[in-house]
N, C-alpha and C positions, 0 to 999 in steps of 0.2 A: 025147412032147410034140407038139401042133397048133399048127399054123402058122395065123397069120391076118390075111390081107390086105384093109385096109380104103382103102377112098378118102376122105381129108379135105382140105379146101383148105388153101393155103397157111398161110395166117396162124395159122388153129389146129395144127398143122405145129411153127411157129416158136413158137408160146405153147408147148407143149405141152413141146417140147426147151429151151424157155428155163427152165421153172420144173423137169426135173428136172437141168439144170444148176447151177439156184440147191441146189436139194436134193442135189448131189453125186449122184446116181445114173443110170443109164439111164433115157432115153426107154423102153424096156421098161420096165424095170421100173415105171417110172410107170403107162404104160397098162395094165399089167395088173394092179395094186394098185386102179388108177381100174373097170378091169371088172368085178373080186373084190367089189368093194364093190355092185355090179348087180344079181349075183347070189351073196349068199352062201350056204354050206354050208346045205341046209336044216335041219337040226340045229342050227343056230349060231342063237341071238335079235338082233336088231342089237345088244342092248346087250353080249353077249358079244361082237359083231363088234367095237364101236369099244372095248373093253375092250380084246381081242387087240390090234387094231390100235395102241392104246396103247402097249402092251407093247410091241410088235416097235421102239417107236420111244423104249422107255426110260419113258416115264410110267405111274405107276401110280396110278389111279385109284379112289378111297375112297369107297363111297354109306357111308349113313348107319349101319350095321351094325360098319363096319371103323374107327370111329372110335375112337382111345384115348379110355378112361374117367378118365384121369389127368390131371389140369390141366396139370399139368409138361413130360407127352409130349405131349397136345395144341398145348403152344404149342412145343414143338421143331418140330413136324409143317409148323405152321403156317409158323414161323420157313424152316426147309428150306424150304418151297414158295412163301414171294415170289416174287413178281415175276414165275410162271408163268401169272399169270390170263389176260394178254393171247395168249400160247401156247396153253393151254388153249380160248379164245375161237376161233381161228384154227383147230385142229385142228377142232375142232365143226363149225366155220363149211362148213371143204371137206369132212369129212365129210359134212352134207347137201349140198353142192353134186355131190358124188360119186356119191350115192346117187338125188337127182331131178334 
């Protein structure tokens, strides 16, 4: 495993350790989840990138193929997954912010 030392000022420093506080995790780990995203596997499409990246953080994300055919399970689905929009929104959101 490489080591790697970057210089950033302060304040992005303190953002940086504050938000993977809020997110329970390492400052590593942040920044290198935050690089991953830079440069992902070339093999990997972004859409299986923020698919994975979903995953690793518990959402599982439905295109239009994977959708129940059944009224019944459709609105279960639906029912299950309130109130995740704004979550989902969020994820997106730093996802691009991640990547440009």
């Amino acid at each position: 495993m490489k080591q790697l030392i970057a210089r950033i000022d302060d304040d992005l420093h303190a953002r940086l350790k504050q938000r993977a506080a809020f997110e329970g995790r390492s400052l590593n780990a942040l920044v290198t989840e935050t690089l991953e995203g830079a440069a992902p596997p070339r093999e990997e499409t972004p859409q299986a990138w923020l698919r994975r990246r979903a995953h690793e953080r518990g959402v599982r994300l439905l295109g239009p193929a994977d959708q129940p055919s059944d009224p019944a399970e459709l609105d279960r689905v639906i029912e299950a997954n309130r109130g995740l929009g704004p979550f989902i929104d969020e994820f997106i959101e730093e996802d691009r912010r991640d990547r440009f």
